[in-house]
Steps between C-alpha positions, in 0.01 A plus 500: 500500500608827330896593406522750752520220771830500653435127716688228373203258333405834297885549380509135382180513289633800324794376430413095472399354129172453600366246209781264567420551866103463456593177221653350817215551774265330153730186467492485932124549474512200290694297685329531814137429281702184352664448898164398565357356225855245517488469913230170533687344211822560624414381894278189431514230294461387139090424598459716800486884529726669756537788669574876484873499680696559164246823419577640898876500463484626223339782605763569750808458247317769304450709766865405576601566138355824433695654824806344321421637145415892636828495723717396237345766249546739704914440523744743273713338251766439731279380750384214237873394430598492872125311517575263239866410612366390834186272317742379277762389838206382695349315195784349477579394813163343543523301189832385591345413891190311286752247419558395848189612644217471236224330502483288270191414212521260209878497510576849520633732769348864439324610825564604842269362745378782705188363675222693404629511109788376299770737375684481157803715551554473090216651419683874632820433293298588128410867576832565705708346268363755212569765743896394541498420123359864407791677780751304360428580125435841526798635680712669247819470729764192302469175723835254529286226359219543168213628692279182309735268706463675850143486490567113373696506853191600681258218347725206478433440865121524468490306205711216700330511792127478309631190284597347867121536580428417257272776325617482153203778378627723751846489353399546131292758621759708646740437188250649325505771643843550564505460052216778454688719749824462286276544142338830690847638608646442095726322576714310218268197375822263551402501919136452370590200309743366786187464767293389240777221474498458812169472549453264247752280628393505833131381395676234358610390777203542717328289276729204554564636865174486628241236444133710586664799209589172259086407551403813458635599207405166312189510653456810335656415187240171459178670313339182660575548848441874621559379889273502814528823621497652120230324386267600804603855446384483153193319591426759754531771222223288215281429858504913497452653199466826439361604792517273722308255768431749767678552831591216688311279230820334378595143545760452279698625764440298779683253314801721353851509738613856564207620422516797717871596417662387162157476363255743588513630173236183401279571758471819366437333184268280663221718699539824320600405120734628248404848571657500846838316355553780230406779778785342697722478170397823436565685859832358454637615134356828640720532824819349269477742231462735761767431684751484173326871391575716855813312484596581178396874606733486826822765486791260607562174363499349808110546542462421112715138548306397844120585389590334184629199733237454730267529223604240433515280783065543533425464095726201474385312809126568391558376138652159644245487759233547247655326208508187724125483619415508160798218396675748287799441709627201674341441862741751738401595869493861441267729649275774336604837651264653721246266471606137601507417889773511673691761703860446356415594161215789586774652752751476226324649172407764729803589575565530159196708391652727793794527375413542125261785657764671700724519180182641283420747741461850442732706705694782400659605835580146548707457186683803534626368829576201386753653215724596776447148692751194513378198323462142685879450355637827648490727184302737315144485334507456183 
């Protein structure tokens, strides 16, 4: 594939950042290796071996996934604000319709019911959320309100509708990122110190709120008591060692819940060792720090704010993710981006990878255009 191809897969691969791209297809490579290592675990029970169904569908959400991830970074700017005001609506919408709707596991209300998978409508309001956030902050015209408390506007709703649920990770999650948007935009520390508040406030709460966060939290607090789930992880990661027990050697996991979504991470730890967890670890500080560089290098503060943002959204969720399989962090249903199962949260962080793409993408004739094009808000580019 030379530059003087004018077709359109030749265009994007000029103009794509192609080690975040190619630090992607490794951490899918993964998870389809670790799809399969997980599946007979994850379908049988804690003494018998299953079957490959988990590995299959996956397979097919990736497939599905990757067509999401090259459309979406292939949008303009504008395209990706329009893109992410719709995700954000329908996100929305769906959480909001999980309440009535949902089905429901251990308590909570998070998924759609679709048949042939389960869909977590919440899982699309984290990149399109940093989209809004980044529009919102980077338009130079004066708002009526503080522009700190219209994007407050925007996630109040969210953040009610996920404490409904209740998904209390999801929420933190998202006011986390709604704080390191702020902190990236400079903004004065006083809002910075208001959602951290907030936030600290509102944990308060959940702890008294809602009995399973109450366990957790002592349960991770007790150096005597590291939990079921935690202590099989960590179990899973000695059984290991540095290199591991082989492929499909593990048994650790046949006994571990979640093993093939909130933690996959130990049966990585398990059949291929510690080198395979810091090659994960590692694949992902590479595509963040990526992500913050070419977005530091973008022209308009708009593409600096939402790289910086959904950034974000991928590093943070793979720290907790991580930090939980090996008890660093209290026990949290969260999954590891691009490499747990499930079609929810592989559809969703690659629609974020597409967008952060889009935004990093080389195009001259592009940007030009889009100096004389409204914004999602009906002004200028900044």
């Amino acid at each position: 594939m030379n530059r003087a191809s004018r077709n359109l897969v030749a265009e994007w691969w000029w103009t794509v950042d192609r080690l975040a791209f190619i630090a992607v297809l490794a951490l899918i490579g993964i998870g389809l290796m670790l799809a399969f290592a997980a599946s007979p675990a994850a379908s049988g029970g804690p003494m018998t071996e299953g079957n490959f169904t988990y590995a299959l569908k996956q397979i097919v959400f990736t497939l599905i996934a990757i067509g999401v991830l090259f459309g979406a970074s292939l949008l303009t700017p504008a395209q990706v604000r329009s893109a992410a005001l719709i995700a954000f609506v329908a996100g929305l919408l769906g959480s909001a319709l999980v309440l009535l709707f949902g089905h429901e596991t251990l308590g909570a209300r998070r998924w759609l019911d679709l048949g042939w998978f389960t869909l977590q409508p919440s899982e699309f309001l984290k990149p399109s959320f940093a989209i809004l956030v980044a529009a919102i902050l980077a338009d130079p015209r004066p708002a009526p309100l503080p522009k700190p408390a219209v994007t407050f506007i925007i996630v109040l709703p969210a953040i009610l509708i996920l404490l409904k649920q209740p998904d209390v990770g999801q929420t933190f999650l998202l006011i986390a990122l709604w704080a390191a948007m702020l902190f990236f935009a400079g903004l004065a520390l006083k809002w910075i110190w208001m959602i951290g508040g907030g936030a600290v406030g509102m944990a308060t709460a959940a702890f008294f709120l809602f009995p399973h966060v109450q366990h957790r939290v002592l349960q991770f607090m007790d150096p005597t008591d590291k939990g079921y789930q935690a202590g099989l992880s960590l179990k899973a990661f000695a059984h290991g060692g540095l290199y591991g027990v082989g492929p499909g050697a593990g048994t650790v996991k046949y006994h571990l819940p979640d093993v093939h979504s909130d933690f996959i991470y130990a049966v990585a730890g398990e059949e291929f060792g510690l080198v395979l967890c810091a090659a994960i670890a590692l694949l992902f500080c590479i595509l963040a720090v990526r992500l913050l560089l070419r977005s530091a290098q973008a022209k308009d503060s708009f593409a600096q704010l939402a790289g910086a943002g959904l950034s974000i959204v991928i590093a943070l969720q793979a720290f907790i993710n991580m930090g939980v399989a090996v008890n660093l962090l209290p026990a949290k249903g969260m999954t590891l981006p691009f490499i747990s199962y499930g079609g929810s949260s592989l559809f969703a962080v690659a629609l974020t990878m597409g967008f952060a793409l889009a935004l990093s993408r080389q195009r001259p004739q592009v940007e030009l255009r889009e100096t004389a094009m409204f914004s999602l808000f009906g002004g200028s580019r900044p």
